[in-house]
Short mmCIF file of the C-alpha atoms (twelve columns), coordinates in Angstrom:
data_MODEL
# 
_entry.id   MODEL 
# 
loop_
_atom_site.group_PDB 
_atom_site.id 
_atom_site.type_symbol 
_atom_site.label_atom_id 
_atom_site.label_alt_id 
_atom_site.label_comp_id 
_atom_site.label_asym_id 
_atom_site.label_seq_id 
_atom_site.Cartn_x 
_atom_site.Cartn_y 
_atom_site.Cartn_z 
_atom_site.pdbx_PDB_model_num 
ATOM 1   C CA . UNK A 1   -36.922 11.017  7.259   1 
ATOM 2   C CA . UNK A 2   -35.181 8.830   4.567   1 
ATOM 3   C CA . UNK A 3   -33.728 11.845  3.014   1 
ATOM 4   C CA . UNK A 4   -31.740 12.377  6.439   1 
ATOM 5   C CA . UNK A 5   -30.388 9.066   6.514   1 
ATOM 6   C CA . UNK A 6   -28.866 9.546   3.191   1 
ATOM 7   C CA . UNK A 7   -25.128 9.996   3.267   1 
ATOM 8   C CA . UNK A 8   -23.824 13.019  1.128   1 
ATOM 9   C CA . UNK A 9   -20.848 11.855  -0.538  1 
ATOM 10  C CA . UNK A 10  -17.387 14.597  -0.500  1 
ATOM 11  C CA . UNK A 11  -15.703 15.380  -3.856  1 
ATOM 12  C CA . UNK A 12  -12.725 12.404  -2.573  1 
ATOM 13  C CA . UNK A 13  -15.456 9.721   -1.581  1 
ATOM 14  C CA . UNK A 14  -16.507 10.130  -4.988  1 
ATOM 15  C CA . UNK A 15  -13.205 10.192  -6.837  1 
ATOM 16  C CA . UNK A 16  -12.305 7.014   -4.568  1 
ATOM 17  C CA . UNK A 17  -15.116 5.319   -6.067  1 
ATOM 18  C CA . UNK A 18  -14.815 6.142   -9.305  1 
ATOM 19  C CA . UNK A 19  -10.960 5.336   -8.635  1 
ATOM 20  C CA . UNK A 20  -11.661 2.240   -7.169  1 
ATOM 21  C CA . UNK A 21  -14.408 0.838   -10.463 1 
ATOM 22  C CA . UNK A 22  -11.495 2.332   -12.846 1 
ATOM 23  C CA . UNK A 23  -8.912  0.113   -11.716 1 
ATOM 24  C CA . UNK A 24  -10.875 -2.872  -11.521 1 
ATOM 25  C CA . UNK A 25  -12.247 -2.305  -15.322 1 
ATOM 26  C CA . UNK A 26  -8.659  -1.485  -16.571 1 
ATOM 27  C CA . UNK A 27  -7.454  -4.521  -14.983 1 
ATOM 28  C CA . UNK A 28  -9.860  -7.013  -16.911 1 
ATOM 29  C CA . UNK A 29  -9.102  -8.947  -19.600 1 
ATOM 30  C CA . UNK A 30  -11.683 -7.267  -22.123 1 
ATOM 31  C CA . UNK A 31  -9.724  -4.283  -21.355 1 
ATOM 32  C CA . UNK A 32  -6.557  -4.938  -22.547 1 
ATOM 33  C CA . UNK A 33  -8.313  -6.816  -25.512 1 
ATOM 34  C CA . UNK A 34  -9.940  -3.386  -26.397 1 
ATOM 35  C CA . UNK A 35  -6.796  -1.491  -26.348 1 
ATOM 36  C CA . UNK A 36  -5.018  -4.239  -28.386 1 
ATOM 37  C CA . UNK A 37  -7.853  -3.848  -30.730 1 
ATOM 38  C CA . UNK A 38  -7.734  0.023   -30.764 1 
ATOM 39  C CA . UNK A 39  -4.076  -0.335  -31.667 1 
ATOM 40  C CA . UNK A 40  -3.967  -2.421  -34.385 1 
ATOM 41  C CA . UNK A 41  -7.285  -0.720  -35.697 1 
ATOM 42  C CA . UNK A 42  -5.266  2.599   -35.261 1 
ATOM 43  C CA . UNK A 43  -2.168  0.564   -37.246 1 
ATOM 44  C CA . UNK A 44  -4.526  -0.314  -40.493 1 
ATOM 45  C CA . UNK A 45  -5.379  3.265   -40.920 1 
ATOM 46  C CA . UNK A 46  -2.022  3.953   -41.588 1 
ATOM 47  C CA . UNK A 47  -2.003  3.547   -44.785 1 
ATOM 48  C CA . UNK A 48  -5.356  5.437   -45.545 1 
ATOM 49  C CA . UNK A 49  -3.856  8.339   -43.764 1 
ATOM 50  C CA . UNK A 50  -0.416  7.977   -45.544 1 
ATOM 51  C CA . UNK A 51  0.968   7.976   -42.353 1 
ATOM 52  C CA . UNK A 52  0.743   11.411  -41.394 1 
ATOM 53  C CA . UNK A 53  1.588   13.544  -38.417 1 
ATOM 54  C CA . UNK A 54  -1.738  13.852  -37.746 1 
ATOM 55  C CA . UNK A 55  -2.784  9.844   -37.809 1 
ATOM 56  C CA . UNK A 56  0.914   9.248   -35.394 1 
ATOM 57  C CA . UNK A 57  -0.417  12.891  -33.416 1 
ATOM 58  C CA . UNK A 58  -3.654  10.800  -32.285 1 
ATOM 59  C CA . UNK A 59  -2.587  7.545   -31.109 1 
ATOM 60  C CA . UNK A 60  0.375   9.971   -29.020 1 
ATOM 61  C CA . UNK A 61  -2.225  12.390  -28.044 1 
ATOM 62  C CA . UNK A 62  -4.457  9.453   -26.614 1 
ATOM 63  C CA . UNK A 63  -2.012  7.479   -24.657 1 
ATOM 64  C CA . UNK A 64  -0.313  10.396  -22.904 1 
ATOM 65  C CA . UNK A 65  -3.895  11.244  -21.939 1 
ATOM 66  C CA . UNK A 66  -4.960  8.321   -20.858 1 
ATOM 67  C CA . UNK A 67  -1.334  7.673   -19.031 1 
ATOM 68  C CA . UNK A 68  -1.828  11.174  -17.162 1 
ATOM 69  C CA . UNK A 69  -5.209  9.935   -16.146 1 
ATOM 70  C CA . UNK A 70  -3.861  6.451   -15.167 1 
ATOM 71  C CA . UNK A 71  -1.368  8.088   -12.830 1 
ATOM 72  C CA . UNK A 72  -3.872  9.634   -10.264 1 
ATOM 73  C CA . UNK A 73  -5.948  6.523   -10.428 1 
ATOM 74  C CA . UNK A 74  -3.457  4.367   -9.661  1 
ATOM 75  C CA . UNK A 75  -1.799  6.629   -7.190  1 
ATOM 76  C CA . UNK A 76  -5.563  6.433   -5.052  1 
ATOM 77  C CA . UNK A 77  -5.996  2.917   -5.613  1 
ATOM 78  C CA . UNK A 78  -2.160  1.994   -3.716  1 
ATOM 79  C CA . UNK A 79  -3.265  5.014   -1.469  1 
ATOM 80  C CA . UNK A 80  -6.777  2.903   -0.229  1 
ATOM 81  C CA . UNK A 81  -4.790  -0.442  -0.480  1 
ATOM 82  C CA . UNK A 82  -1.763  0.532   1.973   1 
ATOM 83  C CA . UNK A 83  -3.572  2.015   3.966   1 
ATOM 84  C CA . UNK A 84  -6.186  -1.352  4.393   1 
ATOM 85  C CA . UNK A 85  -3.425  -3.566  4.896   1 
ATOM 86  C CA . UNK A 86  -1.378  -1.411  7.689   1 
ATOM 87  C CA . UNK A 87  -5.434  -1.372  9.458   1 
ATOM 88  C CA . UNK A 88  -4.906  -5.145  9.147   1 
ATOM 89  C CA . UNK A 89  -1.282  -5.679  10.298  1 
ATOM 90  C CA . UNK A 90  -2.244  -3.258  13.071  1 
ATOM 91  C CA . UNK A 91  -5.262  -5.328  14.231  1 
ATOM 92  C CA . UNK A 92  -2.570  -8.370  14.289  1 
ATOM 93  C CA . UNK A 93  -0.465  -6.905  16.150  1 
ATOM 94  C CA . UNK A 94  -3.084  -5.740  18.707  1 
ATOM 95  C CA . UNK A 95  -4.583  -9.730  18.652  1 
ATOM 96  C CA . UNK A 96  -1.116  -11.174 19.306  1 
ATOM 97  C CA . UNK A 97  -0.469  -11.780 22.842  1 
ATOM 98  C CA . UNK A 98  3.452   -11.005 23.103  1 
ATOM 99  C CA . UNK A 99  3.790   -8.358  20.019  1 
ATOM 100 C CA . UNK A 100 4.516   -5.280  20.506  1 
ATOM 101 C CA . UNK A 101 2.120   -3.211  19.969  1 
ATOM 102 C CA . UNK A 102 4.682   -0.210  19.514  1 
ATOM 103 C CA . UNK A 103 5.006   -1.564  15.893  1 
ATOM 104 C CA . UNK A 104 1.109   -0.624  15.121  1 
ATOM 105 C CA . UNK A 105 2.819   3.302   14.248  1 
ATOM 106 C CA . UNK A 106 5.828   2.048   12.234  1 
ATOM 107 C CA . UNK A 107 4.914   3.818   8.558   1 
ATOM 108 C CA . UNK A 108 5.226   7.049   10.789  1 
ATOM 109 C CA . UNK A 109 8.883   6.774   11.214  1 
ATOM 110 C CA . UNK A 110 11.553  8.340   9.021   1 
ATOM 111 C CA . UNK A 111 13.534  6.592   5.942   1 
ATOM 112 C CA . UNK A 112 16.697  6.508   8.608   1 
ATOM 113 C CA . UNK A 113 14.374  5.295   11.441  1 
ATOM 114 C CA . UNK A 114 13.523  2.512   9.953   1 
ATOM 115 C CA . UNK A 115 16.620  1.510   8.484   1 
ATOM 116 C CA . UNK A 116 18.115  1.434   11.736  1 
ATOM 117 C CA . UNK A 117 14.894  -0.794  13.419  1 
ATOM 118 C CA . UNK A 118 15.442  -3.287  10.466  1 
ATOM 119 C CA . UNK A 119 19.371  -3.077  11.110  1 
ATOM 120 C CA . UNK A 120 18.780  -3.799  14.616  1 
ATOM 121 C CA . UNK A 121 16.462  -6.255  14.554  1 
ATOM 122 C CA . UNK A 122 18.599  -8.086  11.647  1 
ATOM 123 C CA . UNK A 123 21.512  -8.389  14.499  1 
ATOM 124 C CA . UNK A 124 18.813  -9.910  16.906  1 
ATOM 125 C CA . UNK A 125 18.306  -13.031 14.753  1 
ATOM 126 C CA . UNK A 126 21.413  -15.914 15.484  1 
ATOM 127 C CA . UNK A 127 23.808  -16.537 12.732  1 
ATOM 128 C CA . UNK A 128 22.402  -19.282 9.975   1 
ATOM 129 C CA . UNK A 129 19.095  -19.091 11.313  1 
ATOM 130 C CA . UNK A 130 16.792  -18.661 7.880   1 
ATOM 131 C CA . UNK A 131 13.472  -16.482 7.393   1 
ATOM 132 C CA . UNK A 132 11.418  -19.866 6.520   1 
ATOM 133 C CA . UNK A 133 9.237   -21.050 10.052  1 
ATOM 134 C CA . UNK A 134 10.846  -23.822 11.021  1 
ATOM 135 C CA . UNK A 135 9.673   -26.637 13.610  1 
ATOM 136 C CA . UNK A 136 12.434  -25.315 15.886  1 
ATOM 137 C CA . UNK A 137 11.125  -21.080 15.741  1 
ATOM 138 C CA . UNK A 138 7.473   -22.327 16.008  1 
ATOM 139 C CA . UNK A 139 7.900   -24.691 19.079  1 
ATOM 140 C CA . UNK A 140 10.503  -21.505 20.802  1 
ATOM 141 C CA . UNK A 141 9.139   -18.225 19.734  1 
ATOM 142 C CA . UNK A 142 11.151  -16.622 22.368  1 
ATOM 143 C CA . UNK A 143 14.454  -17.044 20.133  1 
ATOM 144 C CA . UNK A 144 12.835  -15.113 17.407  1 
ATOM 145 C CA . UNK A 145 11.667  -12.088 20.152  1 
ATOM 146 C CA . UNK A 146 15.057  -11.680 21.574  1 
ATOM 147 C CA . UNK A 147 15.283  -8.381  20.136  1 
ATOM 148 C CA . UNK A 148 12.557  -7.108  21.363  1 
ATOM 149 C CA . UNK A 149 14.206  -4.919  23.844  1 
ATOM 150 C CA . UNK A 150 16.234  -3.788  21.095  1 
ATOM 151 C CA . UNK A 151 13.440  -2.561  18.853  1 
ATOM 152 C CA . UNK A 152 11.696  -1.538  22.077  1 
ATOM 153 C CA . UNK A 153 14.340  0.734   22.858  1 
ATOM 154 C CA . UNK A 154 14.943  2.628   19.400  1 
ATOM 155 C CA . UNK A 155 10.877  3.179   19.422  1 
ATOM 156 C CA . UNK A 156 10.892  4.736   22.726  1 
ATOM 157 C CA . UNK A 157 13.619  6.802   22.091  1 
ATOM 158 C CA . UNK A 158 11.384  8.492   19.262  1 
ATOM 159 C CA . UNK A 159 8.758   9.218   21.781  1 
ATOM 160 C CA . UNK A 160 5.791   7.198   20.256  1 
ATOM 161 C CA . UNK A 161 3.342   6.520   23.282  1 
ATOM 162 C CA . UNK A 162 2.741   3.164   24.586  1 
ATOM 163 C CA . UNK A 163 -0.260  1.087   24.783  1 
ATOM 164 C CA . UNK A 164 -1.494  2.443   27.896  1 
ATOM 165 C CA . UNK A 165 -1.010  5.931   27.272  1 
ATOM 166 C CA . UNK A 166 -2.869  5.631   24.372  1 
ATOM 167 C CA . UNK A 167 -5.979  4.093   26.213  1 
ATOM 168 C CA . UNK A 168 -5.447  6.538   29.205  1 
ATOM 169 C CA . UNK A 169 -4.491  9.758   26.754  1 
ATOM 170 C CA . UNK A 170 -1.717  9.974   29.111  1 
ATOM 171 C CA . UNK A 171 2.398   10.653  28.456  1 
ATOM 172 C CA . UNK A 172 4.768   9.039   31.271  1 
# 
């Protein structure tokens, strides 16, 4: 019976973990002491080797390794990351009582789609008015919405269902 509760874990579970402990060693402070210490251990055999292509074709050889290796961790660890934080925004959004909840789906759009929802919604905000929450934006959040028809508009136009036709599976 236990043996059926035990999860089997896929090839990319198991390269996220490994990922995932990789990125938090390489990111400690030991870490980066040990590779100082590599280097300058690597430096003071210099002269032993007479500096050689072989002692420079080591330290060369291990870094571009090492860097190749680096590349795909890295690359799964921003993968995992993005991903957790759009899961986040999107619950947000979903809590808030007046967002819209059209904006959950917003990585999907295109380079040019975006542009032109930032563009428009950079035209919705009055002249001189700055980024910082002020007393004024937090007491009349209406000001900072008006441009919510706007944005409404370009997000419809790219066909990405609503609320309720998500829940009902529905297209209107």
């Amino acid at each position: 019976m236990a043996d059926d509760k035990k999860t089997h874990l896929t090839l990319s579970d198991r390269f996220s973990r490994a990922a995932q402990w990789t990125s938090q060693q390489c990111g400690r402070a030991h870490t980066f002491i040990a590779a100082v210490v590599l280097i300058v251990v690597w430096a003071l055999c210099g002269p032993t080797f007479h500096y050689s292509d072989t002692w420079q074709l080591v330290v060369n050889t291990g870094t571009t390794i090492i860097t190749f290796l680096m590349v795909f961790l890295i690359q799964n660890t921003q993968n995992r990351d993005a991903t957790a934080i759009h899961l986040k925004l999107d619950e947000l959004i979903k809590a808030t009582e007046n967002a819209h909840n059209r904006m959950v789906s917003l990585e999907d759009l295109t380079e040019s789609q975006l542009r032109e929802l930032k563009e428009s919604l950079a035209g919705s905000v009055p002249a001189g008015t700055s980024r910082e929450p002020t007393e004024t934006t937090q007491q009349k959040p209406q000001k900072v919405s008006s441009g919510t028809d706007e944005v409404k508009n370009i997000i419809l136009d790219e066909g990405h269902p609503t609320e309720t036709e998500r829940e009902t599976g529905k297209r209107t």
